[in-house]
N, C-alpha and C positions, 0 to 999 in steps of 0.2 A: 221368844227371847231374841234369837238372829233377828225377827222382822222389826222388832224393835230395835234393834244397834243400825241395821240398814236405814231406818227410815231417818235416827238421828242423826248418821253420818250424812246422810244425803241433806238433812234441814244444815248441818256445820256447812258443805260444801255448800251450800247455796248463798249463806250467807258471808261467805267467804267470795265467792263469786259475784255477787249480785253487783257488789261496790267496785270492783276491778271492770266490768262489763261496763258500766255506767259511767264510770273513768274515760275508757277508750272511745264510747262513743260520745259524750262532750269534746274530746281530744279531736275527733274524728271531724264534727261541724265547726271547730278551728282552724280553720284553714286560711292559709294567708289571702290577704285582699286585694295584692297587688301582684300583676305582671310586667316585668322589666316590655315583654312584645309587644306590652297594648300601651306603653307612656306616651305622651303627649308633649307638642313645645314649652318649655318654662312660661309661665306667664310674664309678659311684655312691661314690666311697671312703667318704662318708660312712654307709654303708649296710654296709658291713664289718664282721664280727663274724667272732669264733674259733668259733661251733657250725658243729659235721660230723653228718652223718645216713649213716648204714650204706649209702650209696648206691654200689657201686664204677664204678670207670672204668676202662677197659682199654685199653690205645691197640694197635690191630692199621695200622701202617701208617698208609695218610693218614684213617683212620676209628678213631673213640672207639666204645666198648662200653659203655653204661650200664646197670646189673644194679640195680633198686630192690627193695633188703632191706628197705626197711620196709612198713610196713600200710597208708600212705600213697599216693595217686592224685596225681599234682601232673598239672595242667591248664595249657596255653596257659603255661610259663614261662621264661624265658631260659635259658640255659645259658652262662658266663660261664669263660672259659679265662685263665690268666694276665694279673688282673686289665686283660684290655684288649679280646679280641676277644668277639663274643656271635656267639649263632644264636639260632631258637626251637625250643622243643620242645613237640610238638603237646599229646602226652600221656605221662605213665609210669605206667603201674599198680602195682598188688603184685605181687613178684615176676618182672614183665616185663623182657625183657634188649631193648634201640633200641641201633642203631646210627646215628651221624651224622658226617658227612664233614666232615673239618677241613675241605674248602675253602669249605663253608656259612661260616666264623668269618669275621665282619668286625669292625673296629675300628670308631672312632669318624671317620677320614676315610676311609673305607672300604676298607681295605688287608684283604689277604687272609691267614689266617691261614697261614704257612710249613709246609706238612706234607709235604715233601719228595716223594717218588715218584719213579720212573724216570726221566723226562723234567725231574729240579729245576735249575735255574739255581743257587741257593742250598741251603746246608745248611739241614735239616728245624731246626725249633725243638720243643724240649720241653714238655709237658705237664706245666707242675709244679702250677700250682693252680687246682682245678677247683668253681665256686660254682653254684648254682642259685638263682633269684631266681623265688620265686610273683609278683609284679608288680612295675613302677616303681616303686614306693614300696615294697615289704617290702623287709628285712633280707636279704644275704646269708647263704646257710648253705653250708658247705663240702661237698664229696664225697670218699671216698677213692680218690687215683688212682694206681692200683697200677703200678708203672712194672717194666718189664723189664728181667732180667738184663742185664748187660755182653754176656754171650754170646749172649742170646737176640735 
């Protein structure tokens, strides 16, 4: 009889616990996405222009592919995603294919660029427009960023 009340109480406390444990640890992989340390400059709108350069971008997951088709070297320059989040980028040669990890993107109060993955809280955000900027003060110049199939 006791083995029996012990064993019921233990099955009540479990399932009293099970939901509150599973709470905290959901609670737990919410964590905010943004650090005020890591923000980045406001995006430049007034620096905005329609020129594209044969540069492709390929989005594999939570990392971009950048393939520079021109004759061109760009040195030490931002790289600008959906006129809001930046990173830098060291170097791109001719011809050189960088990879860079969307979670490098920060905003301007330094929120973290959504590039979903395994472990997302929130849906991945899209890669629609992708700028590269030679320094603060030059002119945006677009890239082409080739986005994948529905099925792919």
């Amino acid at each position: 009889m006791a083995s029996m009340m012990i064993h019921r109480l233990s099955s009540f406390l479990l399932l009293l616990l099970l939901p509150a444990s599973l709470m905290m640890l959901a609670s737990g992989c919410n964590s905010p996405n943004f650090n005020p340390k890591l923000a980045t400059r406001p995006y430049p709108f007034e620096l905005h222009t329609t020129d594209v350069v044969p540069i492709q971008v390929f989005r594999d997951g939570t990392n971009i592919e950048i393939v520079n088709s021109t004759d061109r070297t760009w040195a030490d320059v931002t790289i600008w995603i959906n006129q809001r989040y930046a990173a830098p980028l060291k170097s791109l040669k001719p011809g050189q294919r960088v990879s860079m990890d969307l979670f490098a993107f920060r905003d301007d109060i330094g929120e973290q660029f959504r590039a979903g993955g395994l472990l997302r809280t929130r849906p991945a955000a899209k890669v629609e427009l992708i700028e590269i900027q030679a320094s603060e003060d030059m002119p945006m110049i677009g890239m082409i960023s080739v986005m994948p199939g529905e099925n792919e």
